[in-house]
N, C-alpha and C positions, 0 to 999 in steps of 0.2 A: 319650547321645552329645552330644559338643558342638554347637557350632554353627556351629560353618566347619571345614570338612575338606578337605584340602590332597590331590589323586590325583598321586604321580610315576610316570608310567606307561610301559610300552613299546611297548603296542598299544593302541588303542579302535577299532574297528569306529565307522564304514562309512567311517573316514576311512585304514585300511588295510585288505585283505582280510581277510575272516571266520576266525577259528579260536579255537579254545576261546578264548586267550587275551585278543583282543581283545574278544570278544562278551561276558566277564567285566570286561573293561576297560569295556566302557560297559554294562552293567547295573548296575555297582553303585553310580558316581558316577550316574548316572540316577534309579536309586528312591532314591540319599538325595537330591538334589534335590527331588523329587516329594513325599518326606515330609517339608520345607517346612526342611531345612537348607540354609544355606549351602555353596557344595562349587566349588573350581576345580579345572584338572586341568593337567598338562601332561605334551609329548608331543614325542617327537624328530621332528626336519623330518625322516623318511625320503626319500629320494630317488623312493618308489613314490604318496607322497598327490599327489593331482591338487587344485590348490591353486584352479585356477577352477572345477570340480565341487564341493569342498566349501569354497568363499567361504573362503581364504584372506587375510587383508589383513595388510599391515605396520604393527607399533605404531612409528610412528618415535621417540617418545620414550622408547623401551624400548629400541632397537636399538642399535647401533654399540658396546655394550660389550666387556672385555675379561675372557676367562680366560688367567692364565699359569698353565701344567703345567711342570713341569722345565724352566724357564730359554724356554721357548715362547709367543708371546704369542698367541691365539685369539679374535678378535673371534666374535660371534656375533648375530644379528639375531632378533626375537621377531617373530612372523605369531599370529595368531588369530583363531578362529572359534567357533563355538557348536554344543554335541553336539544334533544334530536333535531336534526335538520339546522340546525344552527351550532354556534364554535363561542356561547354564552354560558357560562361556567355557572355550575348551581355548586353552594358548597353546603356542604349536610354538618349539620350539627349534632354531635354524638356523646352519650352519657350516661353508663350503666345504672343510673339512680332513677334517670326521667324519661331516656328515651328505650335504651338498647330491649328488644321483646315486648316493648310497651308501644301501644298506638295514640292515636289522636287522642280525643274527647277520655271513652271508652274504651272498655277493653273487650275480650273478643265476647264476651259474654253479654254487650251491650249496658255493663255495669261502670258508670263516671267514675275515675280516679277521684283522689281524696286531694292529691298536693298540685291540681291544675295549675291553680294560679301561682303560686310557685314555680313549677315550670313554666309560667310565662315570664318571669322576670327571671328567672336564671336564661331562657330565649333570647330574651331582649339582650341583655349585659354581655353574652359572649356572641352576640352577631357584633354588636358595636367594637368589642375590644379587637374581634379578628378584623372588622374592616379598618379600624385603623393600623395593626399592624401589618397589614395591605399597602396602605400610603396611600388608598384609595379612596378621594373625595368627592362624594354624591350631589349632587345638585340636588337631587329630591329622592325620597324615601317613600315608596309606597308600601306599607302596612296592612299584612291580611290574617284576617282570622283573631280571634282571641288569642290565639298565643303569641302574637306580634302586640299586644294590645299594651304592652308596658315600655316598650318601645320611644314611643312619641313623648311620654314623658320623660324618660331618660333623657334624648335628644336635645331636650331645651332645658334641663335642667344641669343635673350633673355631667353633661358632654358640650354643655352651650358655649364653653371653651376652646373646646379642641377642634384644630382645622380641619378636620376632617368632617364635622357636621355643620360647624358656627351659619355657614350661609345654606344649610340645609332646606330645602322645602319639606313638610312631612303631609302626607294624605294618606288616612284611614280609611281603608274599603270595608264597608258593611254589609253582614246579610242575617238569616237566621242564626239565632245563637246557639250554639250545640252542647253549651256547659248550663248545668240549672242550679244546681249545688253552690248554699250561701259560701261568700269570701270567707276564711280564716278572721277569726278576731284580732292576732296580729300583721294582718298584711301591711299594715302600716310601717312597720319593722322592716320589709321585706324591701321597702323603697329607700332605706337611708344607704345612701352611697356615696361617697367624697365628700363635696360638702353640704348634699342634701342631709338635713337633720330634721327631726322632728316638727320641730317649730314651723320649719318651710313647707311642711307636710299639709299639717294643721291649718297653717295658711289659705291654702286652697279653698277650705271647708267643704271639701266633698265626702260624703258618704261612699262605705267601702264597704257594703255587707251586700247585695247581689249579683250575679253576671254582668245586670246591664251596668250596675256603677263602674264595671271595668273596664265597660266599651266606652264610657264618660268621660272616665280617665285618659281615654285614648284620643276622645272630642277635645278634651278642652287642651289638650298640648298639640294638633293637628295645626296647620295650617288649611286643607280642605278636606273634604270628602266623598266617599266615591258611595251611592246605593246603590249595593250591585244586583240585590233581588228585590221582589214583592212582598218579604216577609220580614223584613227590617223593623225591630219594633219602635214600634208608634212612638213611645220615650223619647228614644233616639233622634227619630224625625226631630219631636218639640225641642229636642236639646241643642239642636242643629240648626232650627230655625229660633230660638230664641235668643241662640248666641251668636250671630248671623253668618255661620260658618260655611264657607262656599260649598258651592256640593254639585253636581252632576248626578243621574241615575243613567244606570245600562239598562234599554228597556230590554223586556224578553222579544226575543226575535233579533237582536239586532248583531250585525257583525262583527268581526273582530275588530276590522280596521273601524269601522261607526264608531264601537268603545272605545277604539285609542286616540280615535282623531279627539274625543269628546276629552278626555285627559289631558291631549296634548295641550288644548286650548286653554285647559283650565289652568294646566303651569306655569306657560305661556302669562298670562293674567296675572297669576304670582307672584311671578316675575319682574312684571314692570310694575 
């Protein structure tokens, strides 16, 4: 494995409530820390983390940046703290429009927001911009949850320049998708950036009108794959085994260190 590993993640536990996915969200940046890599993580300001129970502070000289989406301008502010029992900085990303009072998927009435995927690409674009002006360069980027799902394309795309990702490994971790609600008709719009245009878009020929096209999106700019449950849809699988995209599954039962060891190998492999 290399030696600095980049987590874009949707949940870590204890800093939102427990469920498979969060509690995978901070074992696995965990024990790579522990086995004495480098490893930062970052994490949307959900509107549910209690920011003075888990020492919240603001970076002010990270803060007051801007993402434009479709002609919109999106300031956003960086808070960070460190994943218990370790001195591994999570930084929270924060945004009166998508994040601040607003939760994951849903809102507290169990009703899906309207501009997810949206916030998944304004997600993706201001982790990338803050890790660069970090000066912090990842060997690999593990990618969780659909709101990290725009991510991997970015990375090889419009950032396939900049040193800070050029020799990036990227792995998308998959499980149950928690968004059902068709893509906007212009998501398309929503990826042009630098010198991504339309044309490069179009290119791909991928379809953009479901949940799972999003996690496709996220396959076909991956490097590997991580299944991290049993409920992974079947799509997915075929999309993964047809495009022969490396992959590992965590079985259920299995340890923290089982899953990281299983990771580590697979970078490793990456690698050479």
């Amino acid at each position: 494995m290399g030696k600095k590993v980049l987590f874009i993640s949707q949940e870590i536990a204890p800093f939102v409530p427990e469920t498979p996915m969060s509690v995978l969200g901070k074992e696995i940046p965990q024990t790579i820390y522990e086995m004495g890599f480098e490893a930062r993580a970052f994490h949307p300001k959900w509107g549910n983390i209690n920011e003075r129970r888990n020492q919240l502070h603001e970076m002010q000289r990270l803060s007051g940046m801007n993402t434009i989406i479709d002609d919109t301008d999106h300031p956003f502010y960086i808070k960070v703290a460190s994943l218990p029992s370790t001195k591994m900085q999570v930084y929270f990303i924060d945004n009166e429009d998508f994040f601040m009072k607003r939760l994951a998927a849903c809102d507290r009435d169990g009703v899906e927001y309207n501009d997810n995927y949206e916030r998944a690409v304004f997600y993706a674009r201001s982790v990338l911009e803050i890790t660069k002006k970090l000066g912090w360069y990842p060997s690999s980027v593990l990618c969780q949850g659909w709101i990290s799902a725009v991510a991997p394309f970015l990375i090889k795309t419009a950032y396939k320049d900049e040193p800070a990702f050029r020799e990036a490994k990227v792995v998308t971790s998959l499980r149950k998708l928690d968004i059902t609600k068709p893509m906007p008709e212009k998501f398309p719009n929503f990826l042009l950036f630098r010198s991504v245009d339309m044309d490069e878009v179009n290119s791909y020929g991928m379809e953009f009108k479901r949940p799972v096209d999003l996690m496709k999106l996220a396959l076909r700019f991956s490097d590997a794959a991580i299944i991290a449950d049993n409920e992974v849809d079947p799509e997915l699988l075929d999309y993964i085994k047809q495009n022969q995209i490396p992959s590992v599954k965590f079985e259920e039962g299995s340890t923290r260190q089982e899953n990281t060891d299983k990771l580590n190998q697979m970078l490793e492999d990456l690698e050479n």
